[in-house]
C-alpha positions as CSV (number, residue, x, y, z in Angstrom):
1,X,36.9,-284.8,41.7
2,X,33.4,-283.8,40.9
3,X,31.7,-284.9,38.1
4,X,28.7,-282.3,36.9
5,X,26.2,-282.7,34.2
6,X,26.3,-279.8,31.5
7,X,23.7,-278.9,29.3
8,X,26.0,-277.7,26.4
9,X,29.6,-280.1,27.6
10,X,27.9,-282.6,28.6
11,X,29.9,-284.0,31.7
12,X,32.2,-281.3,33.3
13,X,34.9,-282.3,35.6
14,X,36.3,-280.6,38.2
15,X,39.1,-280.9,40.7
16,X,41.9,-279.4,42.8
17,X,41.6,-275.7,43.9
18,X,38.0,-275.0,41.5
19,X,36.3,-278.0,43.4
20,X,37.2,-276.2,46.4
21,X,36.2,-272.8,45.0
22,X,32.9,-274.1,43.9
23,X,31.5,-273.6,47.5
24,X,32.3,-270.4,48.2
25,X,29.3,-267.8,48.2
26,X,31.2,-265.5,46.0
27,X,30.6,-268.5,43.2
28,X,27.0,-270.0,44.4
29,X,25.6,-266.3,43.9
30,X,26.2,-266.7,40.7
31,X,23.0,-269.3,40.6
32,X,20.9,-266.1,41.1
33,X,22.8,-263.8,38.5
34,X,21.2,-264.6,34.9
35,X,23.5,-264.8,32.0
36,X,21.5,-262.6,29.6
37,X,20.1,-260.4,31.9
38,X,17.0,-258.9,29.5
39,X,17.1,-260.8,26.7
40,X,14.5,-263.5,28.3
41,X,12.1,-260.8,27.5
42,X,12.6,-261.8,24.2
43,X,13.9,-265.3,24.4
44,X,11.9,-267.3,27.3
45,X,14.2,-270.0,27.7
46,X,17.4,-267.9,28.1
47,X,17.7,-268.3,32.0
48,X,20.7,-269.7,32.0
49,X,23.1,-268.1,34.9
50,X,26.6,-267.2,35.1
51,X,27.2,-270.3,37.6
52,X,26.7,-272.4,34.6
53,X,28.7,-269.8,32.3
54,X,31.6,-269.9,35.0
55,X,31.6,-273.8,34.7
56,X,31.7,-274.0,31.1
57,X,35.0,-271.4,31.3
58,X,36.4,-273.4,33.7
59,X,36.0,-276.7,31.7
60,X,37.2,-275.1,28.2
61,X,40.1,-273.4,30.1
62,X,41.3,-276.8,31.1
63,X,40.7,-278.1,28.0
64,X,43.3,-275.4,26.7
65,X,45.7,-275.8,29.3
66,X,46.1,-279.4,28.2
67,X,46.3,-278.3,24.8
68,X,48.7,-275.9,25.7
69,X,50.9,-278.4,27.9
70,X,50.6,-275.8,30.6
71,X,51.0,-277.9,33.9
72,X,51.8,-276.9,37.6
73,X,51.0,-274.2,39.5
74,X,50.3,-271.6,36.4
75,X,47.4,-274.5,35.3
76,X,45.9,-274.0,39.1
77,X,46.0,-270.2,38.9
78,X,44.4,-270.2,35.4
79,X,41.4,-273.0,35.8
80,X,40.9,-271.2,39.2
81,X,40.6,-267.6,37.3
82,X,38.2,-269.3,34.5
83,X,36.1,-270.3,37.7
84,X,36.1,-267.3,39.3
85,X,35.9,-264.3,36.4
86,X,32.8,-263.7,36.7
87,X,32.3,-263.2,40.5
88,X,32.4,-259.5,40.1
89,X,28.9,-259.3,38.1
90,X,26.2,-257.6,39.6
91,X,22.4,-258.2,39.3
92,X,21.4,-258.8,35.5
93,X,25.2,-259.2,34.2
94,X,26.1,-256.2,32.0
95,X,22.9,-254.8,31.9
96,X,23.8,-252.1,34.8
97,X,27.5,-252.3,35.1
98,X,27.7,-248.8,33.3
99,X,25.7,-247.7,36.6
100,X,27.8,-249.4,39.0
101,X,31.2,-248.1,36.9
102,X,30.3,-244.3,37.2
103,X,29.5,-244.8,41.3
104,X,32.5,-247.2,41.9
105,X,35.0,-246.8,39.6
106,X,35.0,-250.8,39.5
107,X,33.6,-253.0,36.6
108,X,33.4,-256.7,36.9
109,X,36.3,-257.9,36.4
110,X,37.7,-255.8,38.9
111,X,37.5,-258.8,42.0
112,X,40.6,-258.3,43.7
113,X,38.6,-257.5,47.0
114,X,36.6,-260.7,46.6
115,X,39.5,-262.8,45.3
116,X,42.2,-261.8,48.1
117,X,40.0,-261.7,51.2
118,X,37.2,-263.8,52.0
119,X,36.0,-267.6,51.2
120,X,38.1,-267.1,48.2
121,X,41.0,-265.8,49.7
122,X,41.4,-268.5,52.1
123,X,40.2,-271.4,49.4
124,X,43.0,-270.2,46.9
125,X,45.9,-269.8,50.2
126,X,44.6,-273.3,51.3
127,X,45.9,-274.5,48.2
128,X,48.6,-272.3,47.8
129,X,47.4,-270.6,45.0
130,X,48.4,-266.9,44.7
131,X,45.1,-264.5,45.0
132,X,46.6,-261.5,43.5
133,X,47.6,-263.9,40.1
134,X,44.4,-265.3,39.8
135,X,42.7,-261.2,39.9
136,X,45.3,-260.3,37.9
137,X,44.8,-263.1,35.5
138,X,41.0,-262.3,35.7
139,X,41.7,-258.9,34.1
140,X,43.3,-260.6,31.2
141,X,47.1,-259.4,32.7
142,X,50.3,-261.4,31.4
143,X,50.7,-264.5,29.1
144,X,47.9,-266.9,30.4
145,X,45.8,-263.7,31.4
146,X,45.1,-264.1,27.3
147,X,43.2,-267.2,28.0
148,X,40.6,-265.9,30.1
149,X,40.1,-262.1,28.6
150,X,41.2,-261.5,25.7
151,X,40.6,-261.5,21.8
152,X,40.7,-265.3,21.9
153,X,40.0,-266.3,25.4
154,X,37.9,-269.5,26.6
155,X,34.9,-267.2,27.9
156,X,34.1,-266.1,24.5
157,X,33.7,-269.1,22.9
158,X,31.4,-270.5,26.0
159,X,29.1,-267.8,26.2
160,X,28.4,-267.9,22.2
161,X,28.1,-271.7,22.1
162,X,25.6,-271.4,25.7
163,X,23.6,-268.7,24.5
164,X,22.5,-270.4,21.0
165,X,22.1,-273.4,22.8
166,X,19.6,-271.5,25.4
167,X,18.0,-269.1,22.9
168,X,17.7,-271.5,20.6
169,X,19.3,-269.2,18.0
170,X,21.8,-270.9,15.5
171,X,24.0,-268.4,14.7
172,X,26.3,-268.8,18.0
173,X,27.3,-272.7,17.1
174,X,30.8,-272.9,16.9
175,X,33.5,-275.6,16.3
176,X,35.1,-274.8,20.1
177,X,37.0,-277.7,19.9
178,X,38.8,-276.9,16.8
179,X,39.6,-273.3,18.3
180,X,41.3,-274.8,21.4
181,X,43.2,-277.4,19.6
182,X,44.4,-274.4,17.0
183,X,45.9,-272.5,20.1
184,X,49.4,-271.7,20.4
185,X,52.0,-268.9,22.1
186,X,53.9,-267.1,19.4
187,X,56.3,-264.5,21.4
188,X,53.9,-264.3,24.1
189,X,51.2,-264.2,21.7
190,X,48.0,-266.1,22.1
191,X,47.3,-267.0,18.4
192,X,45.6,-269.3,16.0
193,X,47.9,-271.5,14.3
194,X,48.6,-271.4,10.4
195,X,46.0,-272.4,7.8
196,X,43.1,-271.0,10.6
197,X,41.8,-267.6,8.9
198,X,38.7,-269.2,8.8
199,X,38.4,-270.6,12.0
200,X,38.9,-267.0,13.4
201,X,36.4,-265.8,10.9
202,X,33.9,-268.4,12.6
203,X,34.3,-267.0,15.9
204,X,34.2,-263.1,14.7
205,X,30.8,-264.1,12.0
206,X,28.8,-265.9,15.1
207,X,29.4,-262.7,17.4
208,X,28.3,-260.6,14.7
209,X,25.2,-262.7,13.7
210,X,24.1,-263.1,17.8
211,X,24.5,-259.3,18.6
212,X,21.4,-258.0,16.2
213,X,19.1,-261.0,17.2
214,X,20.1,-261.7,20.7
215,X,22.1,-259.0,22.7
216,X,20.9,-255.8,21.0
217,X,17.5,-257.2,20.2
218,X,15.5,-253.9,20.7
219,X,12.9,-255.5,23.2
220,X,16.4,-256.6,25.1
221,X,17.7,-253.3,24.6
222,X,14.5,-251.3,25.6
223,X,14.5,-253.3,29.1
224,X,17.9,-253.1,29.8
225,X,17.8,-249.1,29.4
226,X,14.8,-249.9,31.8
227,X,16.6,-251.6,34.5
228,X,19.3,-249.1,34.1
229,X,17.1,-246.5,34.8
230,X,15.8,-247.8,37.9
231,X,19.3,-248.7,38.7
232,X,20.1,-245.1,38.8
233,X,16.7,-244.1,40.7
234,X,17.6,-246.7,43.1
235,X,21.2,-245.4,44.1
236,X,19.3,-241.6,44.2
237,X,17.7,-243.0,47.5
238,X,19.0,-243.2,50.6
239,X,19.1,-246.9,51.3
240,X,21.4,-248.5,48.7
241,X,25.4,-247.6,48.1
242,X,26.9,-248.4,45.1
243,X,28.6,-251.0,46.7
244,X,25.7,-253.0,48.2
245,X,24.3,-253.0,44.5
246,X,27.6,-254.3,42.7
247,X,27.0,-257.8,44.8
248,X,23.3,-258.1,44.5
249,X,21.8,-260.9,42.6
250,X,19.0,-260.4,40.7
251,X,16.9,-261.5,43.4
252,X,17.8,-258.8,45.5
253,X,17.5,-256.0,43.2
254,X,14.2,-256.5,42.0
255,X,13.0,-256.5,45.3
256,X,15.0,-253.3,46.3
257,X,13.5,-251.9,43.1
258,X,9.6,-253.3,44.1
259,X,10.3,-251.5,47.8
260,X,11.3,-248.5,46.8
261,X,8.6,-245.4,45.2
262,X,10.6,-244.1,43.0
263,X,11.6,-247.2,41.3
264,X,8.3,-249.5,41.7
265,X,6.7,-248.1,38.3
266,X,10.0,-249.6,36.5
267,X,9.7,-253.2,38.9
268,X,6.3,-253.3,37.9
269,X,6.9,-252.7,34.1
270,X,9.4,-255.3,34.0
271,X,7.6,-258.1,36.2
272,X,4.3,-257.7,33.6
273,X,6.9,-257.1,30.5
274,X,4.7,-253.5,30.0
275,X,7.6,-252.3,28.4
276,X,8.5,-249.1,27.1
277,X,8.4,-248.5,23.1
278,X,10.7,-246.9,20.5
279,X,9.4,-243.7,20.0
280,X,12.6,-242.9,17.7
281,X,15.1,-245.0,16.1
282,X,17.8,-243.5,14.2
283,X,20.7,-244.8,12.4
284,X,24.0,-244.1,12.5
285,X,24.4,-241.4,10.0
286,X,21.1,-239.8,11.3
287,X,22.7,-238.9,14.7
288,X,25.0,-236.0,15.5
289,X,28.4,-236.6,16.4
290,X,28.3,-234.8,19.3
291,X,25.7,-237.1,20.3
292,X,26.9,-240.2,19.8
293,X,30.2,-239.3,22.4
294,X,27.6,-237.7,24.8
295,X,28.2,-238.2,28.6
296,X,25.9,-239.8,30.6
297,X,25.1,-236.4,32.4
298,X,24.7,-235.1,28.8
299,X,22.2,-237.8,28.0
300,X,20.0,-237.3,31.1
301,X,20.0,-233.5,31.0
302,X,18.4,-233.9,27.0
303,X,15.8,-236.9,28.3
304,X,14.7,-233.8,30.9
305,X,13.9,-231.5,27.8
306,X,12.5,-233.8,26.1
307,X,10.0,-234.9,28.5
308,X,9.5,-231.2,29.3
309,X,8.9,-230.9,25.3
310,X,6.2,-233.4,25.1
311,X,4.7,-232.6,28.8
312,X,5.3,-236.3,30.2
313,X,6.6,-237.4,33.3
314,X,10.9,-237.4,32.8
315,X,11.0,-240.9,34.1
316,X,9.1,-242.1,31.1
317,X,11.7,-240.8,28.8
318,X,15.0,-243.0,28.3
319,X,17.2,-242.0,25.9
320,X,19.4,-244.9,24.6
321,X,22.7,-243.9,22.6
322,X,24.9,-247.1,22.1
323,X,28.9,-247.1,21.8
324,X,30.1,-246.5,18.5
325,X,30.4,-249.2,16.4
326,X,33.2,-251.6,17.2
327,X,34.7,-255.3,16.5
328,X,37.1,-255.9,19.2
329,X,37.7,-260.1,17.9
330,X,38.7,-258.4,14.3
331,X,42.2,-257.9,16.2
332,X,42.5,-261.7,16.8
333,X,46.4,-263.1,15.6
334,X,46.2,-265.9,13.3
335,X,49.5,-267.4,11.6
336,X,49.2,-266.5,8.0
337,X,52.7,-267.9,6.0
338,X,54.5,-267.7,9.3
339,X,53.9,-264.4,10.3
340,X,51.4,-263.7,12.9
341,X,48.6,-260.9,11.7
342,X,45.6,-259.0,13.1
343,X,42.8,-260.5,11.4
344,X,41.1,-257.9,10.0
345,X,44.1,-257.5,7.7
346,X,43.9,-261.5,6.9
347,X,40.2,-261.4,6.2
348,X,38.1,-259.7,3.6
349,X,35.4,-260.5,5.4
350,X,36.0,-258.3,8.3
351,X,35.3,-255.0,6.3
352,X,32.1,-256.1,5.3
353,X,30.9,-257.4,9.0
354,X,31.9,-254.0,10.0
355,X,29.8,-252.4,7.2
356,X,26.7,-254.5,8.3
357,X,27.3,-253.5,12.1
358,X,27.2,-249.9,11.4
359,X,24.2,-250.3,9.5
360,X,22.5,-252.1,12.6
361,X,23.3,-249.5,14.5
362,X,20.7,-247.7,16.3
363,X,19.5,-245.0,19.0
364,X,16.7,-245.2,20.7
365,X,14.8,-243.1,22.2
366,X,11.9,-245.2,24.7
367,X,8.8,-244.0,26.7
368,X,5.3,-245.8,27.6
369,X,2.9,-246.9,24.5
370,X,0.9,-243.9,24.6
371,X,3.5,-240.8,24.9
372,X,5.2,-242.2,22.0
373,X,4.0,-240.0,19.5
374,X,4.5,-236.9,21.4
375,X,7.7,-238.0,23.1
376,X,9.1,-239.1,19.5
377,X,8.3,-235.1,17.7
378,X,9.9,-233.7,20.6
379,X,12.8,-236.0,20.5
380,X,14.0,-235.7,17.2
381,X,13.7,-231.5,17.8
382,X,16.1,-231.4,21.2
383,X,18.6,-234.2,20.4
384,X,18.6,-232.8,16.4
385,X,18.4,-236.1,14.2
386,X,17.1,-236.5,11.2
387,X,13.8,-236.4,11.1
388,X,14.3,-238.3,7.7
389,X,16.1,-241.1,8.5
390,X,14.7,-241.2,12.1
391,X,12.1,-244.2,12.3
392,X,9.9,-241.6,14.2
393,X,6.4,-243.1,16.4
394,X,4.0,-241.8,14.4
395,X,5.3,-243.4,11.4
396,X,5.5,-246.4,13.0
397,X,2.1,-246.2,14.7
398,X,0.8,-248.9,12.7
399,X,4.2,-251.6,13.0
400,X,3.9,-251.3,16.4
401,X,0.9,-253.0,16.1
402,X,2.0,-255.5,14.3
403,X,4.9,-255.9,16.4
404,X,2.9,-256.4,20.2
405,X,3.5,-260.5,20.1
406,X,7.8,-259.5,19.8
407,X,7.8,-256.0,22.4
């Protein structure tokens, strides 16, 4: 068994097949893949990796199991998913899985080539643990699959609690050990026990709270729109595949991106934070709906005109349109007098969270400090927002000013 020192669980034990797992390359790359990706930009002290992310899932799922009085060879398959569900990230985490996705076809938790063949493979048949459970359980599939992704699963409540602790941002602190001890299996059903509206409510109000000031922090979003844009540059030249991307660390693609002429502008951007700026940001209702469901093809063929509009170079214009508004822990079960319910029809106060996240909402339209102006006019005539309720450059010429120390 080894004993290893957490920063947010203190002392983590591991044993049996995740000891062995630990080992593999597939799971030490994870040292060089940073949990946050961009948001360090913002935060400095959020370098905490995915290795460390993995651990803390693997020491919460255990937790759970015991809870759970889940024993045996299911106990094995589950601690060694928690271990292992994050080996499919690439370089930066999330921040250019869409990229990957559209090339591949494959998002991160999509491992089964990593978790069948390989180190892994022969780790998990060494200890006669089933490879295509533990992918399957990765993807959140079956009973215990809820566990590990899912509405109430034991990577949610790690990555909140880790991130406040690394940003230094409150808002993520939860009571982890009260959600785990609240678990139960009702017909199949992961759920909260009875009397635990609130508790669910806890976990649904921090991931609300830490979205606006940590993962959609504009700077954070601004460089990850960055990054992504290289990303795609990068897979336009003829050296890197798709594939060879999806298992880079971050190390490795920020060297790829420094090597390469069509991406060193963006490498060099992000290794001096000379970050692009909002030239437009528009609210939800500003936008047209055929905008907000544009493709990506869509997206790039209106950044194109809208460099052409303002005469700059197209690789200075990013357009940035998130997803539409959504609250995927609202459908959490909880036990409310014996019935098991969606909790966003046990809570009032998931209609108002939902109201507050469509108010945060925000495109973005990005470019270098000094095309702002020009790129913001011409943005708000080709993608057709309003030019009221669009926080257009000019207007915030001054702001931005203001602003340097936090973009």
């Amino acid at each position: 068994m080894l004993a290893i020192k957490d920063s947010v669980h203190d002392h983590i034990e591991v044993e049996g097949v995740a000891e062995a797992l630990i080992d593999t390359p597939a799971v030490q790359r994870l040292r060089n893949v940073t949990q946050l990706g961009t948001v360090k930009f913002v935060y400095p002290s959020a370098n905490h990796t995915r290795f460390e992310h993995s651990l803390g899932v693997y020491h919460l799922a255990t937790r759970a199991l015991a809870q759970l009085g889940v024993e045996g060879t299911t106990a094995e398959r589950v601690s060694a998913a928690a271990l292992l569900h994050d080996v499919g990230h690439g370089p930066f985490s999330h921040n250019v899985e869409d990229v990957v996705h559209r090339h591949t076809g494959k998002y991160h938790d999509d491992v089964e080539d990593l978790v069948t063949a390989g180190a892994v493979g022969r780790v998990l048949d060494e200890h006669d643990v089933d490879p295509d459970a533990v992918a399957a359980l990765i993807r959140g599939d079956g009973r215990y699959g809820q566990l590990v992704s899912g509405e109430l699963d034991v990577d949610r409540m790690d990555y909140l609690v880790r991130d406040a602790h690394h940003t230094g941002v409150p808002y993520g602190t939860i009571d982890h050990e009260r959600l785990i001890r609240e678990l139960a299996f009702v017909d199949g059903e992961l759920v909260l026990r009875e009397g635990n509206v609130q508790t669910a409510e806890s976990l649904l109000l921090a991931r609300a709270l830490m979205n606006p000031t940590v993962y959609s922090h504009p700077v954070a979003r601004i460089s990850k729109a960055m990054l992504r844009r290289a990303a795609e540059r990068l897979l336009d030249a003829p050296d890197v595949a798709a594939a060879d991307l999806r298992r880079m660390d971050d190390h490795d693609f920020v060297s790829s991106l420094r090597m390469t002429p069509s991406t060193e502008e963006y490498a060099e951007r992000l290794d001096t934070r000379r970050l692009f700026k909002r030239a437009v940001w528009a609210e939800y209702g500003d936008v047209p709906p055929s905008l907000l469901d544009a493709s990506h093809e869509t997206l790039r063929t209106f950044e194109r005109e809208v460099a052409e509009h303002a005469d700059v170079d197209d690789a200075h214009v990013v357009v940035d349109v998130p997803s539409r508004p959504s609250m995927t822990e609202s459908t959490s079960r909880v036990v409310v007098n014996g019935d098991i319910r969606e909790l966003g029809k046990a809570s009032p106060l998931v209609s108002a969270l939902r109201t507050a996240q469509r108010q945060q909402w925000r495109l973005g339209v990005y470019c270098p400090r000094a095309e702002t102006e020009r790129v913001g006019r011409a943005a708000v005539d080709v993608l057709g927002l309003d030019v009221d309720g669009a926080l257009v450059s000019d207007v915030r010429a001054g702001l931005n000013a203001t602003l340097d120390e936090f973009q």
